[in-house]
DONU-5465 format. One line per field, with one value per residue: residue number from 1; residue in three letters; z, x, y of N, C-alpha, C in turn. Coordinates in Angstrom, 1 decimal. Layout:
// residues N
k	[NUM:...]
r	[Ala:...]
n_up	[Z:...]
n_east	[X:...]
n_north	[Y:...]
ca_up	[Z:...]
ca_east	[X:...]
ca_north	[Y:...]
c_up	[Z:...]
c_east	[X:...]
c_north	[Y:...]
// end
This chain:
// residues 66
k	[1:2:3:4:5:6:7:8:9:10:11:12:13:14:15:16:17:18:19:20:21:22:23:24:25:26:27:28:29:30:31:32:33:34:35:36:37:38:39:40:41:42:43:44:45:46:47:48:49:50:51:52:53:54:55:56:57:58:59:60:61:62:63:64:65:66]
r	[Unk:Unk:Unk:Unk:Unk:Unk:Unk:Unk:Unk:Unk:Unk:Unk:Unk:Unk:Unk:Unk:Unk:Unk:Unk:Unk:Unk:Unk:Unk:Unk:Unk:Unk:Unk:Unk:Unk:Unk:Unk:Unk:Unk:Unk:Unk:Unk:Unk:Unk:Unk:Unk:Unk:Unk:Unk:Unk:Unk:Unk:Unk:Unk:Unk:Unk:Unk:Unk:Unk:Unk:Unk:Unk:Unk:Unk:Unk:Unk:Unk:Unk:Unk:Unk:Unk:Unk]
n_up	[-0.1:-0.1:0.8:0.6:0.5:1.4:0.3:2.2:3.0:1.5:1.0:0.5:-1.4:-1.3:-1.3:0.9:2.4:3.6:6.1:7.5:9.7:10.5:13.0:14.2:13.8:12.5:8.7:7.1:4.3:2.1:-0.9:-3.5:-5.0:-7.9:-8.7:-7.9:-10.2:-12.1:-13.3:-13.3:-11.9:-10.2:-7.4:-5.5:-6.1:-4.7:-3.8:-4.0:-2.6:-2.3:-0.9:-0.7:0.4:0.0:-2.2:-1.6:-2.2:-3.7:-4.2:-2.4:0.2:2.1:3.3:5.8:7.9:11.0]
n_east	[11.9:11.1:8.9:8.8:5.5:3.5:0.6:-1.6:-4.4:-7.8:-10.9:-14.3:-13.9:-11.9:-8.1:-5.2:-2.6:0.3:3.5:6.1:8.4:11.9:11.9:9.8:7.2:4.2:3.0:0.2:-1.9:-4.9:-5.9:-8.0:-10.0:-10.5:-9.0:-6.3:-6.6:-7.4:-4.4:-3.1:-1.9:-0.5:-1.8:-0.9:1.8:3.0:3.6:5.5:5.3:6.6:7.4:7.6:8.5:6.0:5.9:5.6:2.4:1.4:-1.2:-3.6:-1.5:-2.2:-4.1:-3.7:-3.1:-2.6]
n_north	[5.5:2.0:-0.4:-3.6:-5.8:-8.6:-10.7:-10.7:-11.7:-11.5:-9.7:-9.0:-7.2:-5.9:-6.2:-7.1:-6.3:-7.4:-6.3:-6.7:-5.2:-6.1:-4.3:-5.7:-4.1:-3.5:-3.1:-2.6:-2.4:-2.1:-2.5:-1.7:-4.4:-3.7:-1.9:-2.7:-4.9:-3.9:-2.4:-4.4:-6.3:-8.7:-9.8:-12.2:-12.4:-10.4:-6.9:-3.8:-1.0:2.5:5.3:8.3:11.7:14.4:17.4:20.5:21.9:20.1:18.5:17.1:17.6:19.7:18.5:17.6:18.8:21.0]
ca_up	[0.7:-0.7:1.3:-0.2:1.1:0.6:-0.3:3.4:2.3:0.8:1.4:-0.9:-2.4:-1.0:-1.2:2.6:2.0:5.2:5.7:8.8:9.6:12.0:14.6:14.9:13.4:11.6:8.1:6.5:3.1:1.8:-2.1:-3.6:-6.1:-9.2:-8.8:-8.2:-11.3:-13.8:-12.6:-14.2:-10.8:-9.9:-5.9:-5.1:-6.3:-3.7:-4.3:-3.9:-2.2:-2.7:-0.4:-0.6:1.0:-1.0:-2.2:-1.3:-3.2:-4.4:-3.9:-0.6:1.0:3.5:3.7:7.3:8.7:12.0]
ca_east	[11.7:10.5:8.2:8.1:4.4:3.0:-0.4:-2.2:-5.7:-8.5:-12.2:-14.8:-13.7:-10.4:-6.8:-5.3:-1.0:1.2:4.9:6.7:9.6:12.6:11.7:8.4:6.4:3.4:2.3:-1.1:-2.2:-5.9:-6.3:-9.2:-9.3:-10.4:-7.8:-4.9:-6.2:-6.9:-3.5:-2.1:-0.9:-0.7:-1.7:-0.4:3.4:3.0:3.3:6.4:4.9:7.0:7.3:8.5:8.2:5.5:6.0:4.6:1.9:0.8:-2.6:-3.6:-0.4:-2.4:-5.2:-3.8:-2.2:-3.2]
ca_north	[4.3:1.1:-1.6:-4.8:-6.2:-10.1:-10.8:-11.7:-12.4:-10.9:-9.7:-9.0:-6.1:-5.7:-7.2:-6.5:-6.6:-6.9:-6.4:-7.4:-5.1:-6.3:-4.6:-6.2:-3.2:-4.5:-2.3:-3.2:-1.6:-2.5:-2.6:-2.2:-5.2:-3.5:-1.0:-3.5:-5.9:-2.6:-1.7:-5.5:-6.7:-9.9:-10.1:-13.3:-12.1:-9.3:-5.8:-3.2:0.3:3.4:6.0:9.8:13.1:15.1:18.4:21.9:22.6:19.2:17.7:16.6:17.7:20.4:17.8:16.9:20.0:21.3]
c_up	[0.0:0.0:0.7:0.8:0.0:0.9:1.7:3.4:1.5:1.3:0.5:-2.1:-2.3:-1.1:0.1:2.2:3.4:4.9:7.3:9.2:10.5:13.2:15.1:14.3:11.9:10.4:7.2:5.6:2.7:0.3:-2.5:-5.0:-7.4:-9.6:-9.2:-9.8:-12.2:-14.2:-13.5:-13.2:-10.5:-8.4:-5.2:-5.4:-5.4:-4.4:-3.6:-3.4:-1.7:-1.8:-0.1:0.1:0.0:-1.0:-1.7:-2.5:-4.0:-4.1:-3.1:0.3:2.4:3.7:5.8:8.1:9.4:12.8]
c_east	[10.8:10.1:7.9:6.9:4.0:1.3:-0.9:-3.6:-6.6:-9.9:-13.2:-14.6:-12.1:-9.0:-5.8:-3.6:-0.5:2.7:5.1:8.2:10.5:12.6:10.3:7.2:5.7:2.4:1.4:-1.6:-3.6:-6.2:-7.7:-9.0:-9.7:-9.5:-6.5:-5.6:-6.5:-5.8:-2.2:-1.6:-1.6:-1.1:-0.8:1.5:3.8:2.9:4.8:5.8:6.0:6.6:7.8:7.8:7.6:5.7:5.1:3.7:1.1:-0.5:-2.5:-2.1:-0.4:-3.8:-4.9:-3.2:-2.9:-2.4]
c_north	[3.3:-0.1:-2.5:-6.0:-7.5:-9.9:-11.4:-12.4:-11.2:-10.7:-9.6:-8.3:-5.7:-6.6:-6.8:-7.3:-6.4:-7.0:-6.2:-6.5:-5.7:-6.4:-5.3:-5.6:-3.7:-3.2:-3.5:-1.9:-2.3:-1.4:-2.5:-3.1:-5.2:-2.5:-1.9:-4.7:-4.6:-2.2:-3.4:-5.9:-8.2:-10.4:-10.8:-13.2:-10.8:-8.0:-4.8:-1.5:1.2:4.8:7.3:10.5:13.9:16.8:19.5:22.1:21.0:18.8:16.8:16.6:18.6:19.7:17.5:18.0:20.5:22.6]
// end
């Protein structure tokens, strides 16, 4: 699954991405902004966030299990 998120502003340390789906449903992602510029991204051209089902056994995958 692939979210394409635009640039909505910024804070001091942060870069704060939104994406708007269809139905209305409002996602928010918060960058931190020496990660996204180490990283070579340009903010302001948005950003493309990437979403799978993590495997058994990977790192932080029983971080939330109850």
């Amino acid at each position: 699954m692939e979210l394409k998120m635009k640039l909505r502003n910024e804070t001091k340390s942060c870069y704060r991405f939104e994406r708007l789906s269809d139905q209305g449903d409002l996602v928010t992602i918060y960058l931190k902004k020496k990660d996204v510029i180490d990283a070579g991204i340009d903010p302001r051209k948005g950003i493309t966030v990437t979403i799978q089902e993590a495997e058994c056994g990977e790192p932080g995958t029983d971080q939330f299990s109850g």
